[in-house]
C-alpha positions as CSV (number, residue, x, y, z in Angstrom):
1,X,0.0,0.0,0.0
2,X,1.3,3.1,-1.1
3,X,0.8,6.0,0.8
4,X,0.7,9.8,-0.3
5,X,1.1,13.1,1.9
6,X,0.9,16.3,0.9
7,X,1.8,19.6,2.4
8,X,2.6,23.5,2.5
9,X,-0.3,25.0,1.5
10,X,-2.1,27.7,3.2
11,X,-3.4,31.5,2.9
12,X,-0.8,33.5,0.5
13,X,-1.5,37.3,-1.2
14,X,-1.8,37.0,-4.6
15,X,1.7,37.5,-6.5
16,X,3.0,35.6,-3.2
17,X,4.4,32.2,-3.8
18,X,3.9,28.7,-1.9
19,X,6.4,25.2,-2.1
20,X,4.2,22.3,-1.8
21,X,5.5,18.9,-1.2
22,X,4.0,14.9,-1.8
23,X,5.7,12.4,0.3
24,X,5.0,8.7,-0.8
25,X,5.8,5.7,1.6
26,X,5.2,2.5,1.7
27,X,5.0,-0.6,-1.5
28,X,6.6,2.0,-4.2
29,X,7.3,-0.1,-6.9
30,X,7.6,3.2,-9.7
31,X,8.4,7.0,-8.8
32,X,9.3,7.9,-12.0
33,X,6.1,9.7,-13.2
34,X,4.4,12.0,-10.6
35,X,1.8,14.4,-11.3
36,X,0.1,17.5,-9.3
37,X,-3.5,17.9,-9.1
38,X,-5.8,20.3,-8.0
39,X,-9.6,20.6,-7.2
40,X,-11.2,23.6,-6.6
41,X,-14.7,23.6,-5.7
42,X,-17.4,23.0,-7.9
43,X,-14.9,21.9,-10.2
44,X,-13.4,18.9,-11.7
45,X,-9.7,17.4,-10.7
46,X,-7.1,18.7,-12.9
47,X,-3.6,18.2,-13.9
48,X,-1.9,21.1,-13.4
49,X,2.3,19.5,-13.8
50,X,3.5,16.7,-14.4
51,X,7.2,15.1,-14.5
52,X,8.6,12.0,-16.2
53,X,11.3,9.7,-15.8
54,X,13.9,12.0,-18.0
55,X,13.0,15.1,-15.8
56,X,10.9,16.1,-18.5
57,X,8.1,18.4,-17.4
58,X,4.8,19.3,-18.8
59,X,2.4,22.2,-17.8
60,X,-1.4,23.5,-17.5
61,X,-1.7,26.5,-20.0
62,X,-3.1,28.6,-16.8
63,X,0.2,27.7,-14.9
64,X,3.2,27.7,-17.0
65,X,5.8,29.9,-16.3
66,X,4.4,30.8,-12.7
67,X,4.6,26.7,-11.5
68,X,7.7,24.4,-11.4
69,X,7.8,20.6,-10.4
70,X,10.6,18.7,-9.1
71,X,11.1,15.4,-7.4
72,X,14.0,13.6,-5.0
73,X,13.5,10.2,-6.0
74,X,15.9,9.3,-2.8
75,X,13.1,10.7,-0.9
76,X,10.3,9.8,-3.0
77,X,9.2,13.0,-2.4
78,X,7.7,15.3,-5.7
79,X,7.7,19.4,-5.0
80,X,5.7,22.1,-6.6
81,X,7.0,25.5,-6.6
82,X,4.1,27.8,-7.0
83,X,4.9,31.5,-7.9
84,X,3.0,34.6,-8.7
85,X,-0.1,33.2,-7.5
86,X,-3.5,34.3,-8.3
87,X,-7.4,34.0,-7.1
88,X,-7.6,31.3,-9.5
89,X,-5.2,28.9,-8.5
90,X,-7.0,28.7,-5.1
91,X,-8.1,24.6,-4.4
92,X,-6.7,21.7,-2.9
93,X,-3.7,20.4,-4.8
94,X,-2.6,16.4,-4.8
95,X,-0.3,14.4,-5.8
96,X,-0.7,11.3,-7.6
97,X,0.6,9.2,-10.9
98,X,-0.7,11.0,-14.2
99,X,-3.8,10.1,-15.6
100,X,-2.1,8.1,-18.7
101,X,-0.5,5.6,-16.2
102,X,-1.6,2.5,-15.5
103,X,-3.1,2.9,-11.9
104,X,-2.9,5.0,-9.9
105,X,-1.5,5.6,-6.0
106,X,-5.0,5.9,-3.2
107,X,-5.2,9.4,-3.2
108,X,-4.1,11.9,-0.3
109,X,-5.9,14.0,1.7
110,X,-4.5,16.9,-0.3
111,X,-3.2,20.6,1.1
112,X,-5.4,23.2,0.5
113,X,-4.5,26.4,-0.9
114,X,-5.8,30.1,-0.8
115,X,-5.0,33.1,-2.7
116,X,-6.6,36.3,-1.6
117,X,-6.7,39.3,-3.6
């Protein structure tokens, strides 16, 4: 069982910035495609980053260029650096496999976030 644990969110100004973090633990078989998610309400689950095996990193129109992801494999831990926030980005992010893998991890709770104008 494979479990997933996000954190760092909170209340930030918008234009502030926010490093959110996904610690996995337990059966990890594969690390090497993580994704972050977010949910704001009365919405759907989006994919907002992902990052591959290679490093290579892909990117929600409404976040490139303000959003990087990284991960420490040694730590099984993916980040997601979050900059020049806005009202918009405001939901609870999670991490979690990409939606063209095979399965995915039981989700987290999640880390909510909440940009204020």
């Amino acid at each position: 069982q494979v479990h997933l644990v996000e954190s760092g969110g909170g209340l930030v100004l918008a234009g502030g910035s926010l490093r959110l973090s996904c610690v996995a633990s337990g059966s990890i078989f594969s690390f090497n495609v993580m994704g972050w998610y977010r949910q704001a309400p009365g919405k759907q689950r989006e994919l907002v980053a992902r990052i591959g095996s290679g490093g290579s990193t892909n990117y929600a129109d409404s976040v490139k260029g303000r959003f990087t992801i990284y991960k420490d494999d040694a730590r099984t831990t993916v980040y997601l650096q979050m900059n020049s926030l806005k009202p918009e980005d405001t939901a609870v992010y999670y991490c979690n496999r990409p939606p063209d893998s095979s399965y995915y991890f039981p989700w987290g709770q999640g880390t909510q976030v909440t940009v204020s104008s």
